[in-house]
C-alpha positions in Angstrom: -29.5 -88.6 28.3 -28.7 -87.9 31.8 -31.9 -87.4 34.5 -32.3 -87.8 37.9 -34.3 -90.7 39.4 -36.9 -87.8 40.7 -37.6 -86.0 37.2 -38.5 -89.6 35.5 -40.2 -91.1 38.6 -38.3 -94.5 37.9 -36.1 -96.2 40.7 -32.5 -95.7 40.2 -30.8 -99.0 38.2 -27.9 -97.1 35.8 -25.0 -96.0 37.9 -24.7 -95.0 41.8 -21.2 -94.1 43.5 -21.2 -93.6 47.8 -18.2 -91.8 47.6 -18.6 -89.3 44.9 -20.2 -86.9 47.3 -17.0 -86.9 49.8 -14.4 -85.3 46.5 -15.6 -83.1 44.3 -15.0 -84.6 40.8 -12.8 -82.7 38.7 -11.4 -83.3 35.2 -7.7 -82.5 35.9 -7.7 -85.7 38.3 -9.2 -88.0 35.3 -6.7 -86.0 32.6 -3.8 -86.6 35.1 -4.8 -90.7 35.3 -4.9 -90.4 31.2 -1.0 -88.7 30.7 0.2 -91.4 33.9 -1.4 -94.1 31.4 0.3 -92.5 28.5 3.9 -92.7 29.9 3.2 -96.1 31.2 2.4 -97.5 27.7 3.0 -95.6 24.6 0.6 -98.3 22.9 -2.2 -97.0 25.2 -2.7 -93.4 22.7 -4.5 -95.7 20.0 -6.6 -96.7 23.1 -7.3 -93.2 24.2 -8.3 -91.7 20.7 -11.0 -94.6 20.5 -11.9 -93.4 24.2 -12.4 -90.1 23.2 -14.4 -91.0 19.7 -17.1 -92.0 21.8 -20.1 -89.8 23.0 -19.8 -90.4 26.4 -16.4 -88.4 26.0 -17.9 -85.1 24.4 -20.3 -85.0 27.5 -18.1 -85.7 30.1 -18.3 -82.2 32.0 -22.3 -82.9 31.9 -21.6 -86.3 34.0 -18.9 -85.3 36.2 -21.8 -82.5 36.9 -24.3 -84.3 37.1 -22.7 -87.2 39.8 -21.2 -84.0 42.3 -25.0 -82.9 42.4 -26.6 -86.7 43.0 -25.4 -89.8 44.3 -27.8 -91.7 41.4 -27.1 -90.7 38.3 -29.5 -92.4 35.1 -27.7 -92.7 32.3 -29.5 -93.7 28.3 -27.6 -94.1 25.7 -27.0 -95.8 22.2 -25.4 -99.3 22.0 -21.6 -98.9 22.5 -21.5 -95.1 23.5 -19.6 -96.1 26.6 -22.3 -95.6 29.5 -21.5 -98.6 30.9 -17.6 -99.3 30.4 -16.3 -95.8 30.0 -18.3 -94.0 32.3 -17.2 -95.8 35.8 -13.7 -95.7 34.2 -13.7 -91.8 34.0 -15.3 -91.5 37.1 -12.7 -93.3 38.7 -10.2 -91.7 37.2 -11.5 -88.7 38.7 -12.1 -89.9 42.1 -10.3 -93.0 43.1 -12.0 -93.6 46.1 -15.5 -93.7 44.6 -17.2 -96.7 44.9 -19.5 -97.7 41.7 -21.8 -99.9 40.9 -23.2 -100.2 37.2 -26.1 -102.0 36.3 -28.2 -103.2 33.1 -31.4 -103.6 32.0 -31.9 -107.4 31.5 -32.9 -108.0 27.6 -36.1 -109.5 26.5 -36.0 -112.1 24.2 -38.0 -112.3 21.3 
């Protein structure tokens, strides 16, 4: 689920880039970073086909979207869907100059 920090009326903890706003992101930059890692390392396709297996992949127009129209971006998600490894990943890919930070709810113990 992607929402702004406005629509939910929480403060903004997921995922904020400073530098997103400067280059529009665009998904030839992040598929040309993904064929560059390919030729580097022929090992790395079993990598990328795991990559791409995960959610976070099939909705990755919705969050290059969604951070070129906010510089906080809230990001919910199942255990292990990529929100928080993935996600910065392809977002630098597609703008290397971005500046992220990711952070995580702390877990309550029983």
């Amino acid at each position: 689920t992607l929402t702004s920090p406005a629509s939910t009326g929480r403060r903004p903890t997921s995922v904020r880039s400073n530098a997103l706003h400067q280059v529009p992101l665009q998904r030839s930059q992040l598929e040309s970073a993904e064929r560059a890692r390919l030729q580097a390392s022929p090992k790395y396709r079993d990598f990328q086909a795991s990559r791409r297996r995960l959610p976070c992949w099939s909705r990755l127009n919705e969050l290059l979207a969604a951070f070129d129209r906010s510089r906080v971006v809230l990001i919910a998600g199942e255990t292990g869907c990529g929100k928080s490894t993935q996600v910065p990943q392809y977002l630098l890919d597609a703008c290397p100059s971005a500046r992220i930070l990711v952070t995580q709810p702390r877990r309550i113990a029983a």
